[in-house]
N, C-alpha and C positions, 0 to 999 in steps of 0.2 A: 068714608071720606078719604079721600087721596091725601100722599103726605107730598107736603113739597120736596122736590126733590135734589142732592146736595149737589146736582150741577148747575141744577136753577138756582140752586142759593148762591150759586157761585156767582153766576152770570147778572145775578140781582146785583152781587158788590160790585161789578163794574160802574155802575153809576154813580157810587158814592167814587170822591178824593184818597187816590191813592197814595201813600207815604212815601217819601223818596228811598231809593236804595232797594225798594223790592223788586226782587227776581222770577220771573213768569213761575207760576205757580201749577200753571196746567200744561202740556204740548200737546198742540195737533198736528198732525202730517195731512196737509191739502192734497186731494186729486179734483183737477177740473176738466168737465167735459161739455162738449157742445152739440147744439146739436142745430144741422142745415136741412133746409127744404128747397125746391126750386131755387137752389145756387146763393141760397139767404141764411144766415143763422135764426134761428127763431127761440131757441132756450140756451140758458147755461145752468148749468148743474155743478155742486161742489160738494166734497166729500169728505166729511172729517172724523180722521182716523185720530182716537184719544188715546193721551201715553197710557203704559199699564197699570199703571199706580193710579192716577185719577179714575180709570175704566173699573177698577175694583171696588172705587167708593160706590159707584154710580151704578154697575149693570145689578147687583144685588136687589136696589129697591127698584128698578124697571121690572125685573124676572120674578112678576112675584111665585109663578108655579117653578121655580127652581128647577127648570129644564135644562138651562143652559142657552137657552136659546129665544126669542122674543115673538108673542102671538100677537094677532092683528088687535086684541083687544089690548095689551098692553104696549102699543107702539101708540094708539091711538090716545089712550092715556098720558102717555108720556107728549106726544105733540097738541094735547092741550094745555101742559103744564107749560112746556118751552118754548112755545112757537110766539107766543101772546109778546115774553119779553125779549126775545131774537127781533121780533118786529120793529119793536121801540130801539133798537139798534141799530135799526136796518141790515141785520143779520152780518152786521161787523163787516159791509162786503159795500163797495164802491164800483159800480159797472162803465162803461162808457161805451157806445157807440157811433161816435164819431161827432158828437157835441159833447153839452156839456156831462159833466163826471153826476151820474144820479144812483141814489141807493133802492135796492131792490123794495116796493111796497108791500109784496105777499108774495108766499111759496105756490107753486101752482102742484106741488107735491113734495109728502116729507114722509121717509121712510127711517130704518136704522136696523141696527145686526147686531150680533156677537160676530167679531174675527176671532177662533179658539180654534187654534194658535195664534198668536198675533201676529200680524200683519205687518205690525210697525211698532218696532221697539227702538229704544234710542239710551245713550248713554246715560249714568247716575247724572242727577245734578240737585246740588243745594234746593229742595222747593219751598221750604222756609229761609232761605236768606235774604237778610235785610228786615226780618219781622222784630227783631230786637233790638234795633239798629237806634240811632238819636230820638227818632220819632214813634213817639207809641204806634202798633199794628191797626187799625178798627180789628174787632175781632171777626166779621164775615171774611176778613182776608188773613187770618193769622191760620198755619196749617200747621197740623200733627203731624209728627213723624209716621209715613206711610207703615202700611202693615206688610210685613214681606208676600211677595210674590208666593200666587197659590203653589202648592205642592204639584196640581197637574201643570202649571207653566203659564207665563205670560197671555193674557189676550187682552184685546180691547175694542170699546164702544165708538161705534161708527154711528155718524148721522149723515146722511143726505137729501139735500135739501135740493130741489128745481126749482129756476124764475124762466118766466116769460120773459121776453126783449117787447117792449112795449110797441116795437115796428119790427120788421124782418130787417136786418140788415147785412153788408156783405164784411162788417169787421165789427168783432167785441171785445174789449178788456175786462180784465175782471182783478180787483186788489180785495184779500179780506184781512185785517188786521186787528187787533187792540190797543188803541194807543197807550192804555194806562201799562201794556206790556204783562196782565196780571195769567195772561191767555196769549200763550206763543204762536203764531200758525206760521207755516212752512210749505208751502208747495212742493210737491215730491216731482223732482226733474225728471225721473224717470220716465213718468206716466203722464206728461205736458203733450197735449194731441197734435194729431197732424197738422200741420199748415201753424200750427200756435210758435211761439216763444216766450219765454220765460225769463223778466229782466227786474229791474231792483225802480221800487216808484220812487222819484225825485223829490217827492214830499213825503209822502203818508210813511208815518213812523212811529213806531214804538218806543218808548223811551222810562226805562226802569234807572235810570242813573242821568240827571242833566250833561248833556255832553257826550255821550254815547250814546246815539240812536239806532234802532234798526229799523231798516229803511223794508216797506212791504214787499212782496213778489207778487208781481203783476204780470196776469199771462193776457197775450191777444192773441190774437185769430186773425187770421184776414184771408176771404177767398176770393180766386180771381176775378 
């Protein structure tokens, strides 16, 4: 029997009422990429690169032959367990092409890695702050002090996921965020594709403290 796994159990507490004052408990570094046919976009593809500290709870129970590395059959495994509740989220992602804002129905493909070395590391930060705070924790969201970083060095668990654009069309955006703010994502500027930009959405936000929001990155595309 498959165990569930602690990033699914993470992703489960998104559903429940977050307590005010908590601080993203997970980071991803987003990469998005697109992809055109006959002068049309036809998919978007997004790629989330997890901190190192969440990626060590997590690549353990994915790896179970302790390679270091992930087989088709434990990828496979792993995207029956996660893809089911990503769904019921609409995989945290808001698309648009040129009406209204719709969220993706199903992955038309979902892969993942080990980065070892990682790929994307980011500074310390409190990832229990705010679980002691006025309001009791639920305990799906209350975290242990991580365990230090492996002896060979940081890496981390990559998922990517592909949709379809339900039409071809000649401009896409793409926002993925969590409002409860329990799961950070960040678009990595770097790797924002040609023709795209990379700008702050006017609404969609996160908000771990009333009053201080963080506003999603939202990348578009548009070809001539």
């Amino acid at each position: 029997m498959r165990r569930l796994s602690a990033l699914l159990a993470a992703i489960v507490g998104w559903l429940l009422p977050a307590a005010a004052g908590a601080h993203p408990h997970l980071w991803v570094q987003q990469h998005v990429r697109v992809t055109a046919k006959d002068g049309k976009y036809t998919h978007v593809e997004i790629e989330w690169r997890f901190d190192p500290f969440s990626s060590e709870v997590e690549i353990p129970l994915i790896d179970e032959d302790k390679d270091g590395k992930f087989s088709a059959r434990e990828v496979k495994l792993l995207s029956d367990d996660v893809l089911s509740e990503l769904k019921k989220q609409g995989y945290l992602s808001w698309v648009n092409t040129g009406g209204k804002d719709f969220r993706p129905s199903k992955t038309d493909q979902f892969s993942a890695r080990v980065d070892d070395p990682a790929t994307f590391v980011l500074p310390d930060w409190d990832r229990s702050a705010g679980d002691n705070s006025g309001m009791a924790m639920p305990l799906n969201k209350q975290v242990n002090p991580p365990e230090p970083p492996r002896k060979q060095g940081a890496r981390n668990l990559v998922y990517i996921m592909r949709f379809a654009l339900p039409s071809p069309s000649k401009t896409v955006s793409i926002a993925t965020f969590d409002p409860e703010d329990f799961v950070r994502i960040e678009v990595d500027k770097a790797t924002v594709p040609a023709g795209c930009t990379l700008t702050k959405h006017p609404t969609y936000k996160s908000e771990f403290i009333r009053g201080y929001p963080v506003f999603a990155d939202v990348v578009t595309c548009q070809l001539p």
